[in-house]
C-alpha positions in Angstrom: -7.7 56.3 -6.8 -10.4 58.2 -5.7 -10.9 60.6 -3.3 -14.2 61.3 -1.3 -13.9 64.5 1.4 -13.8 66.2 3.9 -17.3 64.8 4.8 -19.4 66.7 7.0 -21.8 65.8 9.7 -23.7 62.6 8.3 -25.6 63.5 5.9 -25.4 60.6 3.1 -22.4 60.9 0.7 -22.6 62.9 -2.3 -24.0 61.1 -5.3 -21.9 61.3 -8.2 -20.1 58.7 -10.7 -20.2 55.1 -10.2 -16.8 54.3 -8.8 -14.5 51.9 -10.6 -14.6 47.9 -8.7 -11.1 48.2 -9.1 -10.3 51.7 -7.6 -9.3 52.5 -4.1 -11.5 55.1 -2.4 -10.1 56.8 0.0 -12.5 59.5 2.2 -11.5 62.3 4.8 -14.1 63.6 7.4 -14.8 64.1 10.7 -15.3 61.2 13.2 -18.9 60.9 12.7 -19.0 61.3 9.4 -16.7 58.4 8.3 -18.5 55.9 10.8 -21.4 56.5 8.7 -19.0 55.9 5.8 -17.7 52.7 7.2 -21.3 51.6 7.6 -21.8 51.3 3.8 -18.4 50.9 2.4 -15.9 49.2 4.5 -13.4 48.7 1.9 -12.7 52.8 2.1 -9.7 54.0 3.4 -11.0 56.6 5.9 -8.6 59.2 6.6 -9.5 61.6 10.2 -9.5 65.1 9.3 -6.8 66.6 11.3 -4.5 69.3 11.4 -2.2 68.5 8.1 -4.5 66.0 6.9 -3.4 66.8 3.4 0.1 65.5 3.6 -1.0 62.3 4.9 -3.7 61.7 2.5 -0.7 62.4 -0.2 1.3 59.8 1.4 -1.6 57.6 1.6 -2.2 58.3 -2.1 1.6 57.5 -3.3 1.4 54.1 -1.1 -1.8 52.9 -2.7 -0.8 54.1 -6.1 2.7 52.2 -5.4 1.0 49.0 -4.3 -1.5 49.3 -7.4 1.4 49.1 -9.5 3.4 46.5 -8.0 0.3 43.9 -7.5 -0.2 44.7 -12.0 3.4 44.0 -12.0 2.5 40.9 -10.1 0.1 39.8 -12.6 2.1 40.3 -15.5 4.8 38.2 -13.6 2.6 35.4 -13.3 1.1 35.7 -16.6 4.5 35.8 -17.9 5.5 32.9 -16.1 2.5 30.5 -16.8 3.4 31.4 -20.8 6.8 30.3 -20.2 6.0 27.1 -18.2 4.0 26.2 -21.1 6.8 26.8 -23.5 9.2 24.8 -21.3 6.3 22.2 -21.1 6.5 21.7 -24.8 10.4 22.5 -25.4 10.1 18.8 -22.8 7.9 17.1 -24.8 9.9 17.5 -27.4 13.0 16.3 -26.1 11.5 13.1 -25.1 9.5 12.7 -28.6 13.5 13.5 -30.3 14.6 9.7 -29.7 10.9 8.7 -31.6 11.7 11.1 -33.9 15.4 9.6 -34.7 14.3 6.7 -35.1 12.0 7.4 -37.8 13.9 9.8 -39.5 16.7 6.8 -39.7 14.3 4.2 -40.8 12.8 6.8 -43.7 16.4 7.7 -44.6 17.5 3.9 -45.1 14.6 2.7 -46.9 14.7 5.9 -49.2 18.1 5.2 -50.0 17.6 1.8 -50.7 14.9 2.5 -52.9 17.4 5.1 -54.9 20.1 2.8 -55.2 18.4 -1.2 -56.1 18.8 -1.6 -59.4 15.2 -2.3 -60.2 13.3 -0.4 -62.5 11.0 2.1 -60.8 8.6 4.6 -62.9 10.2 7.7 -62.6 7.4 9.5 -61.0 8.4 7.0 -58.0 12.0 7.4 -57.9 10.8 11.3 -57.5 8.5 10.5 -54.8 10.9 8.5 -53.2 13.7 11.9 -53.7 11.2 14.0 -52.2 10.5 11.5 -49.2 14.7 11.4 -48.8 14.9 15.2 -49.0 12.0 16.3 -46.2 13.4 13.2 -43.8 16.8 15.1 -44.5 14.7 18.4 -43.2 13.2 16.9 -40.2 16.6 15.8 -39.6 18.2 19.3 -39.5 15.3 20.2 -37.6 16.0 17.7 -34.6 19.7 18.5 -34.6 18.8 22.4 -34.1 16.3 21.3 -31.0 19.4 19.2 -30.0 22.0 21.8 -30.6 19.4 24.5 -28.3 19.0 22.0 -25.5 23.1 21.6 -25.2 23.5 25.4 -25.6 21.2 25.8 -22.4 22.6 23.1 -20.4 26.1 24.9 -20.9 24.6 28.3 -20.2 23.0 26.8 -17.0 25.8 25.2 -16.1 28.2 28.3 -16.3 25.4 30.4 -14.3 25.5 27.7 -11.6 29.3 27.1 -11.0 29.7 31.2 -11.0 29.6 32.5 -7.2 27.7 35.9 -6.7 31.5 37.6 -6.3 32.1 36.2 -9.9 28.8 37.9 -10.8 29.6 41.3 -9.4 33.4 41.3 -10.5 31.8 40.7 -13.8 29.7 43.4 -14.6 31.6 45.8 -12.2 34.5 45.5 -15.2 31.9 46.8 -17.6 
């Protein structure tokens, strides 16, 4: 925040640093002087000098410096919340890709078994690709069980937060 003032008369406003896009300027003077001021920079906060002018420009000063802060905390909400939508969009996409992925896993599980257990001769560097093959689609497998295992844990948790009333809530962490 910056603050320009008390102006006098109307001449032109003191030259001095290049203030910030982003800052709030907020100028005191007398009637005349801050028409002038609005002439050139209507996004000012003008401020009449009066008797106790410095109390309200205090005021003034906490308000702006209270909005400034909520409207960062504002961005960082919606920054925060477009990350998160993008998370949930791919948490989704894998959900519906799990049945896919089931299915695959099975059919890589079976015919890797099969392989290990027919009693025709493989080379053994074959039977060892085919162990590794059985041992990753047993990997993937865990994998897809833990993504199953999360979405179940939320569904539970969202459950439980939407059968509790706000009393429940409040008795809750009133006992802590």
């Amino acid at each position: 925040m910056v603050v320009v003032g008390p102006l006098r008369g109307s001449k032109a406003l003191p030259q001095g640093p290049a203030v910030h896009p982003d800052s709030v300027v907020c100028a005191v003077g007398d009637p005349e002087s801050l028409e002038a001021v609005r002439a050139t920079h209507s996004d000012w906060l003008l401020l009449p000098e009066c008797p106790g002018w410095s109390k309200i420009l205090f005021s003034l000063a906490g308000e702006v410096l209270r909005r400034k802060a909520a409207e960062r905390r504002a961005r960082e909400s919606e920054i925060t919340t477009l990350s998160q939508k993008r998370f949930g969009i791919l948490g989704k996409s894998l959900l519906d890709a799990r049945p896919g992925m089931v299915n695959a896993l099975t059919s890589l599980l079976g015919n890797a078994d099969l392989i290990l257990l027919s009693e025709e001769p493989l080379p053994e560097q074959c039977r060892e690709n085919v162990r590794t093959i059985h041992t990753m689609a047993l990997r993937l497998n865990e994998i897809v069980q833990r993504l199953s295992s999360i979405e179940n844990e939320m569904e539970l948790s969202e459950r439980k937060s939407h059968l509790e009333t706000p009393e429940m809530r409040t008795a809750g962490t009133s006992k802590t």
